[in-house]
N, C-alpha and C positions, 0 to 999 in steps of 0.2 A: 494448584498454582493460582495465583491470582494476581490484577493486573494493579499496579500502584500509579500514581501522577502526580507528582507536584506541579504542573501545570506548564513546563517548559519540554516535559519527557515524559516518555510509558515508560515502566518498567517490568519487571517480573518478579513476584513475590515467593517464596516459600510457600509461605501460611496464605490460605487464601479468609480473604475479612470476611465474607460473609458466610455460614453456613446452617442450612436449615434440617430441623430435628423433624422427622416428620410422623412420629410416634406422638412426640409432644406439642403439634403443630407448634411450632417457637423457631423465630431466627433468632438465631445471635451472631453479634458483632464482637469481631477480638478487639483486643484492647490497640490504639494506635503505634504503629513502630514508626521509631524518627521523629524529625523535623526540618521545617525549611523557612528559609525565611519569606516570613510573607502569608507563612500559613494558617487556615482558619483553624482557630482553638475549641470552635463548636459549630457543628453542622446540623442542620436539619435533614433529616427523613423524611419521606412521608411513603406508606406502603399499603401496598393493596393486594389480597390473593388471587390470584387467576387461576386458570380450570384448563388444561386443551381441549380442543375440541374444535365446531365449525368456526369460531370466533367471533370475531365483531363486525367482520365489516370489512378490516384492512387489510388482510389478506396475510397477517403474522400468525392463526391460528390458536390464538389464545382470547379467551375471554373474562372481561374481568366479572367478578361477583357481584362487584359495590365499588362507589366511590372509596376514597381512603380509609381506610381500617382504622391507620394507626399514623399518629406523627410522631416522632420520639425526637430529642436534640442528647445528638453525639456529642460525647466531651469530650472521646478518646479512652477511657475506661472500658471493658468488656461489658457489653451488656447484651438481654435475652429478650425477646420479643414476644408473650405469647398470643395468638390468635384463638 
């Protein structure tokens, strides 16, 4: 499941949009379902892989590797990430 927003409301998805391959270190993003008015037609990404572990600092238990990996601009098509 995964969570959706047009910015007025959560809701609950089916299909969850992100899901990570982790054989082929790759995300991919499903393709957009719906619209609403008002909505962005392309969104930026920007992503980074983290590790568990002691962490960083703030006390969420995860730390990052590197600054940003990757930025990708979502059009709403299904696309794969690889790292």
């Amino acid at each position: 499941m995964g969570l959706v927003s047009n910015g007025k409301g959560t809701w609950i998805s089916k299909e969850p949009p992100f899901s990570w391959k982790d054989k082929e270190k790759a995300l991919e993003i499903s393709d957009r379902k719906g619209v609403f008015p008002g909505m962005l037609k392309q969104r930026e990404f920007r992503l980074m892989m983290v590790r568990s572990g002691k962490g960083d600092g703030d006390g969420d238990g995860i730390e990052p590797e590197a600054e940003f990996q990757k930025t990708i601009q979502f059009t709403g098509e299904i696309i794969e990430v690889n790292f």
